[in-house]
Backbone as CSV, one residue per row, in Angstrom:
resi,resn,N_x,N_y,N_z,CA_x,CA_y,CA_z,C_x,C_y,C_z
1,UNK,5.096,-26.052,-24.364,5.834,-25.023,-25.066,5.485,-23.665,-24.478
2,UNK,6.534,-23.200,-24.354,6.047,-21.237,-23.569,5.470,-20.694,-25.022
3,UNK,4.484,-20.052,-24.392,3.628,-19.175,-25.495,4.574,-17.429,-25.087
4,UNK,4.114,-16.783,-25.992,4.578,-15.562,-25.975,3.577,-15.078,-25.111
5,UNK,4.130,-14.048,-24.064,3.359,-13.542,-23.091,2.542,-12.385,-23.520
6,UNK,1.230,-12.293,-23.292,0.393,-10.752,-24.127,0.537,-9.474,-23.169
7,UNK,0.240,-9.228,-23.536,0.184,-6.938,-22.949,-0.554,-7.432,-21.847
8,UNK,-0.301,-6.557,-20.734,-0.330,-6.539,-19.263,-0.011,-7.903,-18.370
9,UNK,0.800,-8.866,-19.081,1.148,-10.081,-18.385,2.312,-9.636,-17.248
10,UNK,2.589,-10.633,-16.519,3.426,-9.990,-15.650,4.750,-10.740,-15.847
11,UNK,6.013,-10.585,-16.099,6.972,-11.186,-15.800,7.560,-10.816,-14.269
12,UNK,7.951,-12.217,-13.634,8.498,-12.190,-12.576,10.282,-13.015,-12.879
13,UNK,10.735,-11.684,-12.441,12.532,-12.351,-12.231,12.951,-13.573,-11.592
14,UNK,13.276,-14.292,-12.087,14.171,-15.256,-11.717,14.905,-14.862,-10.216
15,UNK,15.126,-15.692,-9.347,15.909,-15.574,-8.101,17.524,-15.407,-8.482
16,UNK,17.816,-15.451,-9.272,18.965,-16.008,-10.040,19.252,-15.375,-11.484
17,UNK,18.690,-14.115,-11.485,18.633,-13.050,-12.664,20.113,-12.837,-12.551
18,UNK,20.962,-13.036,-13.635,22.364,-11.857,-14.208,22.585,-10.915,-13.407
19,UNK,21.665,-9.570,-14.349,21.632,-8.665,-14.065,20.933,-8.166,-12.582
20,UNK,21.960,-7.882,-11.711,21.386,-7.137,-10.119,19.908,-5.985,-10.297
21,UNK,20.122,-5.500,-11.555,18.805,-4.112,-11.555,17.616,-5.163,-11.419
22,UNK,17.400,-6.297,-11.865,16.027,-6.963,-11.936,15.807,-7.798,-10.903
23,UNK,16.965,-7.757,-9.868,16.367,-8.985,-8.619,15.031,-8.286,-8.244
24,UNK,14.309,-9.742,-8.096,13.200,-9.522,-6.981,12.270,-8.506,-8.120
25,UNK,12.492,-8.287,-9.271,10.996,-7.337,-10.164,9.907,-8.115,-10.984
26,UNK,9.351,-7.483,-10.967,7.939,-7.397,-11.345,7.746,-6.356,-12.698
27,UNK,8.031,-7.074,-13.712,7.576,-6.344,-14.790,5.806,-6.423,-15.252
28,UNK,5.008,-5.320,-16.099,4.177,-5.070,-16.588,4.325,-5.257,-18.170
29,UNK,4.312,-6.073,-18.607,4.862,-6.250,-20.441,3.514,-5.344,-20.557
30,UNK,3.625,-4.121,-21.481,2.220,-3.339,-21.737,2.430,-3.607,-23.433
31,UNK,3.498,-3.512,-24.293,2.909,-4.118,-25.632,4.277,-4.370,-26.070
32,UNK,3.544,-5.858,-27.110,4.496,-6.454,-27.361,4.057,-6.674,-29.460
33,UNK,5.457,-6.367,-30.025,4.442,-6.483,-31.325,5.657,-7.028,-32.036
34,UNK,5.656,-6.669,-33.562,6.339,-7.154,-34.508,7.832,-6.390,-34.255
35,UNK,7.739,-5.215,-33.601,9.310,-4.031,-33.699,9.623,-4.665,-32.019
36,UNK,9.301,-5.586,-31.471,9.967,-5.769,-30.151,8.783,-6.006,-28.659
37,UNK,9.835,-5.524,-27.268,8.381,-5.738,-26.374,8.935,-4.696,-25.683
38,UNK,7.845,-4.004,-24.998,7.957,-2.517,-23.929,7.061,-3.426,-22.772
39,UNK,7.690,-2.861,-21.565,7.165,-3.339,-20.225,8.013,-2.004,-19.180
40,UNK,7.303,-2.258,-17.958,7.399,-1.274,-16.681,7.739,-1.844,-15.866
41,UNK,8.927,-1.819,-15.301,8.946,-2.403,-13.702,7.887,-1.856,-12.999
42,UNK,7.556,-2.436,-11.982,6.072,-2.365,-10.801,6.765,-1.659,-9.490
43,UNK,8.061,-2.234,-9.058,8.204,-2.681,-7.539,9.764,-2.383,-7.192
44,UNK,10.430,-1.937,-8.029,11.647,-0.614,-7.740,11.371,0.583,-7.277
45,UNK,11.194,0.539,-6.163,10.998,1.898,-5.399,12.129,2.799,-5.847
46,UNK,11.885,4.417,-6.042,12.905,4.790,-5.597,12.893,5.790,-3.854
47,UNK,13.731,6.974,-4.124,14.011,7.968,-2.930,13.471,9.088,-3.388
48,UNK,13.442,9.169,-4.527,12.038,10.566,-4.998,10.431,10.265,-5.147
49,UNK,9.880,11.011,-5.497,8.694,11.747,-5.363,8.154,12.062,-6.757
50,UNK,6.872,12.258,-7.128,6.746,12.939,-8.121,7.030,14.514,-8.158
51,UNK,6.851,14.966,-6.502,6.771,16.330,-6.524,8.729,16.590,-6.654
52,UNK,9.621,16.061,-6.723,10.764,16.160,-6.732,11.263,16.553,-8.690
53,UNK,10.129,15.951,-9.344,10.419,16.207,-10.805,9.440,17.100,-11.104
54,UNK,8.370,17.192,-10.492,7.509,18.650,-10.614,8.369,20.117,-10.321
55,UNK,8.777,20.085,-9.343,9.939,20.926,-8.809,10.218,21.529,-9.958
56,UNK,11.075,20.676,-10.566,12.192,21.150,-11.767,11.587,21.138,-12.829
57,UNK,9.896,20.862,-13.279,9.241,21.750,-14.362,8.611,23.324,-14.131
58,UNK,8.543,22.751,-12.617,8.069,24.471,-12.160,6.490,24.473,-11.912
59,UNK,6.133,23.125,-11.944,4.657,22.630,-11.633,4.485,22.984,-9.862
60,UNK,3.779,24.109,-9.396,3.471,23.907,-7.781,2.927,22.778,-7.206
61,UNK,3.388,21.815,-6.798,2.279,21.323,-6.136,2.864,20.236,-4.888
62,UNK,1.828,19.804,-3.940,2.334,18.727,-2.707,2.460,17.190,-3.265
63,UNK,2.220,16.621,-3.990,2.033,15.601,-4.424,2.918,15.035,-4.279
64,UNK,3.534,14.052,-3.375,4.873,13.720,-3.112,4.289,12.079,-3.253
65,UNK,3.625,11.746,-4.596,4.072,10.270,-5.030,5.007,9.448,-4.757
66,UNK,4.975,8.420,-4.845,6.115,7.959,-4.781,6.496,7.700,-6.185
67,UNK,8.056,7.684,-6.324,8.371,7.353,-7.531,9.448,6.063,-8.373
68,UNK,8.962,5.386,-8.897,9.575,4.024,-8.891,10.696,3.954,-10.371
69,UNK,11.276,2.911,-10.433,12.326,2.539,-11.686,11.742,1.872,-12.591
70,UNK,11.446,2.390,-13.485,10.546,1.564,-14.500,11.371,0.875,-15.014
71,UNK,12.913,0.818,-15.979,13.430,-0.119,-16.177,14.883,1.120,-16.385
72,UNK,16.143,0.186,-17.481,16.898,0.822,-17.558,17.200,1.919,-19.160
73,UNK,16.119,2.162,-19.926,16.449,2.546,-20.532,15.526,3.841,-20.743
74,UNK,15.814,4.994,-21.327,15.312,6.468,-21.189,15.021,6.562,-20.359
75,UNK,16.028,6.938,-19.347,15.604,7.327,-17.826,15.410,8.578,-17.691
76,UNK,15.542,9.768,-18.521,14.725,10.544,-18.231,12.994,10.500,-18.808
77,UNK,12.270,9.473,-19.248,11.467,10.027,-19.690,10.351,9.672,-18.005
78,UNK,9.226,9.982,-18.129,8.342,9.660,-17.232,7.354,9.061,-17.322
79,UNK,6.997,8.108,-17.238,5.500,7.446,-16.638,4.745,7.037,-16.451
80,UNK,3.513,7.081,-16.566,2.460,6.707,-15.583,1.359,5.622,-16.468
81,UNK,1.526,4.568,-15.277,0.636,3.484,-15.963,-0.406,3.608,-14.759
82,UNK,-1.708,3.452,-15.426,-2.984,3.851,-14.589,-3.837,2.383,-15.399
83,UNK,-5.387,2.639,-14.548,-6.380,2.282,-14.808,-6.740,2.805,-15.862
84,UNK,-7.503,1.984,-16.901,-7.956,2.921,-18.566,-9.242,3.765,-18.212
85,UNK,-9.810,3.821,-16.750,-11.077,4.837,-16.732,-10.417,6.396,-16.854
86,UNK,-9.606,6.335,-16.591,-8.560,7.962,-16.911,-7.932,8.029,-18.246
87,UNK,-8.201,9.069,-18.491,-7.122,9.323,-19.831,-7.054,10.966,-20.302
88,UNK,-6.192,11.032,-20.920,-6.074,12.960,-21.368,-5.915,12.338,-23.144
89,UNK,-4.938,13.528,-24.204,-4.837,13.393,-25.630,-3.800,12.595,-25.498
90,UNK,-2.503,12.316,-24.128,-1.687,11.332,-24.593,-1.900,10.361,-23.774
91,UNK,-2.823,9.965,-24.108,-2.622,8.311,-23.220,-2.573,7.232,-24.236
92,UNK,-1.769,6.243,-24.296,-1.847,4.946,-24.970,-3.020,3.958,-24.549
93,UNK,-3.730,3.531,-24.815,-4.416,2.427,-24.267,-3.593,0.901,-24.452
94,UNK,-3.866,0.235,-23.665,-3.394,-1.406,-23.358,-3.841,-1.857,-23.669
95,UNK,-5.290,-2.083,-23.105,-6.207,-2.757,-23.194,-7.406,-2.108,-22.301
96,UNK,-8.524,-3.115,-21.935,-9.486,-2.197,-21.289,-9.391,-2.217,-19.891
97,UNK,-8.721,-2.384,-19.605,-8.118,-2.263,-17.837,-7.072,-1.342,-17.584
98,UNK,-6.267,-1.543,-18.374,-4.564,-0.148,-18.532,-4.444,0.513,-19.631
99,UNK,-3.738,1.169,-19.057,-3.291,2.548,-20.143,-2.042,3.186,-19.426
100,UNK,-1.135,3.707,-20.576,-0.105,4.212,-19.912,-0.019,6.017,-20.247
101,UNK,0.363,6.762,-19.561,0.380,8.261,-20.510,2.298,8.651,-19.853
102,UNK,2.746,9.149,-21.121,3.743,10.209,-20.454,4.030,11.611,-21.578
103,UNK,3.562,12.410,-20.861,3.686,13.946,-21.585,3.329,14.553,-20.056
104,UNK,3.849,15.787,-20.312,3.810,16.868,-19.128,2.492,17.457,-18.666
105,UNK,1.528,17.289,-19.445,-0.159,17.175,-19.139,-0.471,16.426,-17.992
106,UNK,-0.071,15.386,-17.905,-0.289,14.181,-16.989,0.389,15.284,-15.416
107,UNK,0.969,15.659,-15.638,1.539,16.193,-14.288,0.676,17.539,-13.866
108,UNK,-0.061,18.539,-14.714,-0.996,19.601,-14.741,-2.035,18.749,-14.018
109,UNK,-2.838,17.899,-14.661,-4.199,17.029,-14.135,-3.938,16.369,-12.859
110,UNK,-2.914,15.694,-12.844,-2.557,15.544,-11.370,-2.184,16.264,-10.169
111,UNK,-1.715,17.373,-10.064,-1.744,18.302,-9.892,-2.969,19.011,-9.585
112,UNK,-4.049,18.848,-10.421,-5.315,19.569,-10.262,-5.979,18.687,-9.366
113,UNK,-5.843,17.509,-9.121,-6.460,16.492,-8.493,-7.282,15.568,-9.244
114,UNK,-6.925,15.480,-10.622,-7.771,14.574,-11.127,-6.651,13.576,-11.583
115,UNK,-7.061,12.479,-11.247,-6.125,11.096,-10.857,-6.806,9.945,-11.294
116,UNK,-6.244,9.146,-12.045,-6.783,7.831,-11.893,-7.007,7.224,-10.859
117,UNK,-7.779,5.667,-10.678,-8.277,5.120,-9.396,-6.594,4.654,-9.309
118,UNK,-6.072,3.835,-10.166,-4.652,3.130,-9.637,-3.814,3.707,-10.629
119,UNK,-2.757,4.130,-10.361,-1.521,4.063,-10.921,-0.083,4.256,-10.221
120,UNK,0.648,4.419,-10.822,2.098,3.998,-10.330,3.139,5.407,-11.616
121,UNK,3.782,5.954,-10.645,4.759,6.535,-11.602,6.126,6.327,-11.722
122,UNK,6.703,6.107,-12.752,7.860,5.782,-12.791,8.582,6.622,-14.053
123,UNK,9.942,6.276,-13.768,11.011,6.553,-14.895,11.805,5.345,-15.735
124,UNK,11.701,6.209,-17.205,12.628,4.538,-17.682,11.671,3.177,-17.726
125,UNK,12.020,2.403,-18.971,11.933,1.422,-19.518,12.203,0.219,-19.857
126,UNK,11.451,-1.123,-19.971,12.230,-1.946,-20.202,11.780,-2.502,-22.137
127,UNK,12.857,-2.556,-22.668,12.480,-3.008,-23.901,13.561,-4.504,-24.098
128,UNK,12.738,-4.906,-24.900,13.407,-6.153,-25.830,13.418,-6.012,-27.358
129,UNK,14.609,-6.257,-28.242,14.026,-6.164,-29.674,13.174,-7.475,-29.898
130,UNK,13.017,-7.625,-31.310,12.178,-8.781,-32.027,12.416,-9.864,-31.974
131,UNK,11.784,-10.437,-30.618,12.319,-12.199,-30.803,13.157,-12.399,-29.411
132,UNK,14.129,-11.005,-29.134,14.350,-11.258,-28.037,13.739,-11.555,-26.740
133,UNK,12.395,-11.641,-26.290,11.581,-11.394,-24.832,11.510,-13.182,-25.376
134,UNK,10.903,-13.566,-25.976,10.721,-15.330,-26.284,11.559,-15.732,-26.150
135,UNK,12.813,-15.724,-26.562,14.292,-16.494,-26.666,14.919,-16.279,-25.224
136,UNK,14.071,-15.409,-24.695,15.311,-15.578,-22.939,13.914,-16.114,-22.050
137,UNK,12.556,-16.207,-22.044,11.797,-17.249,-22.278,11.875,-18.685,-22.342
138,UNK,12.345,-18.889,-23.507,12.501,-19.926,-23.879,14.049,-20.510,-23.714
139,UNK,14.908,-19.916,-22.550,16.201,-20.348,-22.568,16.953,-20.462,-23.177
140,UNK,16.820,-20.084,-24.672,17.558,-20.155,-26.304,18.658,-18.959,-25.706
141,UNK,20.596,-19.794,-26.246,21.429,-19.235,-25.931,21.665,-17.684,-27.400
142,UNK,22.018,-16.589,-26.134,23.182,-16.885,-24.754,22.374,-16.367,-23.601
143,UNK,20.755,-16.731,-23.592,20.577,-17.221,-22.338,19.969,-18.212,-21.873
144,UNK,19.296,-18.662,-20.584,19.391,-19.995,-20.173,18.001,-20.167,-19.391
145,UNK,17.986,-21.158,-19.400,15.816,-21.453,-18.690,16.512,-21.289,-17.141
146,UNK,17.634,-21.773,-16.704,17.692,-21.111,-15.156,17.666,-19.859,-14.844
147,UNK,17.448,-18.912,-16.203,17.544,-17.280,-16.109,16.039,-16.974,-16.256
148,UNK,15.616,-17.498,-16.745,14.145,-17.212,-17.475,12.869,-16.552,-16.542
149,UNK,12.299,-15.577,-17.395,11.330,-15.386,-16.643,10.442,-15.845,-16.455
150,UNK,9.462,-15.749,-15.068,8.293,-16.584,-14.760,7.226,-15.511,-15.116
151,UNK,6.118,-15.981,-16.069,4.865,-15.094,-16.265,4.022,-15.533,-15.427
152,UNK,2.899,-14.209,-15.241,1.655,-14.530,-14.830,0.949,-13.978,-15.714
153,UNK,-0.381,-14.231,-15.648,-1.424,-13.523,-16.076,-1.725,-12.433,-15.175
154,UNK,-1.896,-11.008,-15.685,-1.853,-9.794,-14.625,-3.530,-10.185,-14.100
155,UNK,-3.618,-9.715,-12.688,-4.963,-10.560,-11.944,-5.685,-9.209,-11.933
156,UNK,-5.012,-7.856,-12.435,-5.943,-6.934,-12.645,-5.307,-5.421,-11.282
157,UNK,-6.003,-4.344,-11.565,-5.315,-3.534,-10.411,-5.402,-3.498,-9.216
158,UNK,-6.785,-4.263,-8.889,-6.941,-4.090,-7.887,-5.800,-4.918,-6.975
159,UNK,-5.995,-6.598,-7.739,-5.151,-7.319,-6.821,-3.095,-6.507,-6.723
160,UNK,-2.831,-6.113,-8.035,-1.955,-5.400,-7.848,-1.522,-4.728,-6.752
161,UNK,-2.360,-3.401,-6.608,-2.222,-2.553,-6.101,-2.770,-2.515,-4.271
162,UNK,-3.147,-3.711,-4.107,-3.439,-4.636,-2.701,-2.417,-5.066,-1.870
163,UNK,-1.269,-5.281,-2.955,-0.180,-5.944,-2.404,1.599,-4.759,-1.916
164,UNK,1.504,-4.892,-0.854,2.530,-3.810,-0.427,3.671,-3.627,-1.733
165,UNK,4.301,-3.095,-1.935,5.192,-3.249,-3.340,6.644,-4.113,-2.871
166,UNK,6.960,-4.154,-1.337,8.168,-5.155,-1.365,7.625,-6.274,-1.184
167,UNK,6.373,-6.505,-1.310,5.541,-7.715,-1.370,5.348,-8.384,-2.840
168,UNK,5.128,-7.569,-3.919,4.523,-7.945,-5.209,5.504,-9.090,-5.994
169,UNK,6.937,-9.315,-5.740,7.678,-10.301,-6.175,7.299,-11.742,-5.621
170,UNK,7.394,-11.734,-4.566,6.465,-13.142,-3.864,5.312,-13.082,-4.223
171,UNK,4.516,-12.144,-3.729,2.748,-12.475,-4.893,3.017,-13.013,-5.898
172,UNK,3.686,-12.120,-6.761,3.366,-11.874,-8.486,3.789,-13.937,-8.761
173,UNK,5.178,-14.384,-8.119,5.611,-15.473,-7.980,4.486,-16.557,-7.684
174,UNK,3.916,-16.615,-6.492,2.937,-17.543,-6.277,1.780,-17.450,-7.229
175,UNK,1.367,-16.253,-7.463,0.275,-16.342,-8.586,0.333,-17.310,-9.377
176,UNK,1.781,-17.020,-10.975,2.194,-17.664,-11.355,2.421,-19.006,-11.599
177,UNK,2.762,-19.580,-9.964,2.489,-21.509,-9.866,0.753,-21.693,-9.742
178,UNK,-0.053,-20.662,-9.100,-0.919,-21.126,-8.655,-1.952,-21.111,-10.465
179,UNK,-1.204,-20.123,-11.585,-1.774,-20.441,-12.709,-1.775,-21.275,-13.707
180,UNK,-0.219,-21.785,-13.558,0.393,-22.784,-14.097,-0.518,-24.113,-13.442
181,UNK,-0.849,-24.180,-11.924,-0.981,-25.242,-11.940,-2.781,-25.420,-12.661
182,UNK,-3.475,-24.313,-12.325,-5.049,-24.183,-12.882,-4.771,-24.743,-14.528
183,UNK,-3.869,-24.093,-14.929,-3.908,-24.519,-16.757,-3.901,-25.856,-16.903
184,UNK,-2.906,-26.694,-15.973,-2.835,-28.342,-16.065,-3.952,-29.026,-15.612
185,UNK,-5.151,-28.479,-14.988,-6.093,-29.071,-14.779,-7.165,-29.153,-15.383
């Protein structure tokens, strides 16, 4: 039986996803509760920068991050999932490995040069309501186990952040069988 996947698990897309925005991603499920599930795409590059949205707060600085698609919904908001050894007044904690922050602070401290060891910035979200992230999981119509996502257990940042990012869909993928098959043994 698929168990419900916990905070920082990884969903990996189906080869054969519907929707074109999710070929080939790598989601971060960061919390999942009773009102639904929030997760980050990893591995949607985009053509901007962080310093491209600094720009247009009026923040000086070189920092030309790269900046990725977190999912499709509040695409203007921003950001940043790090290592939990960093944090300011808005950071969420995950757990004791991640944390996510987005408020305009995060862009001052970075800026100043104080940075987490790993993170990733992005725009936009992926949510599910209540029940929905299990039921397309679990192939329950109107969708289907040939759609379904493949979890992993997240192996942590380092291995993450090791792996080139048009790389992390094949990782994140093999992980996955290689955990599935450890559990059957």
């Amino acid at each position: 039986m698929i168990q419900q996947p916990n905070s920082t698990d990884l969903l990996i897309a189906p080869p054969n996803i519907p929707d074109p925005r999710f070929k080939r991603a790598v989601l971060m499920l960061t919390h999942d509760h009773h009102g639904g599930s929030f997760a980050l795409c990893l591995n949607k590059a985009t053509h901007h920068t962080l310093k491209d949205i600094l720009d247009e707060t009026g923040i000086e600085t070189n920092l030309n991050f790269p900046l990725y698609w977190g999912g499709p919904v509040s695409t203007n908001s921003v950001w940043m999932l790090h290592s939990a050894e960093w944090s300011n007044e808005h950071t969420a904690g995950i757990n004791d490995t991640w944390a996510m922050t987005s408020n305009i602070s995060m862009f001052h401290h970075l800026a100043d040069g104080d940075c987490p060891r790993y993170f990733r910035m992005m725009f936009g979200y992926c949510t599910w309501a209540q029940g929905q992230l299990r039921a397309e999981l679990m192939g329950n119509p109107p969708w289907s186990k040939k759609h379904s996502w493949l979890v992993a257990e997240n192996p942590g940042a380092e291995w993450l952040f090791e792996h080139p990012v048009d790389e992390l869909w094949a990782a994140t993928a093999e992980l996955s069988g290689q955990q599935a098959v450890q559990s059957w043994l």
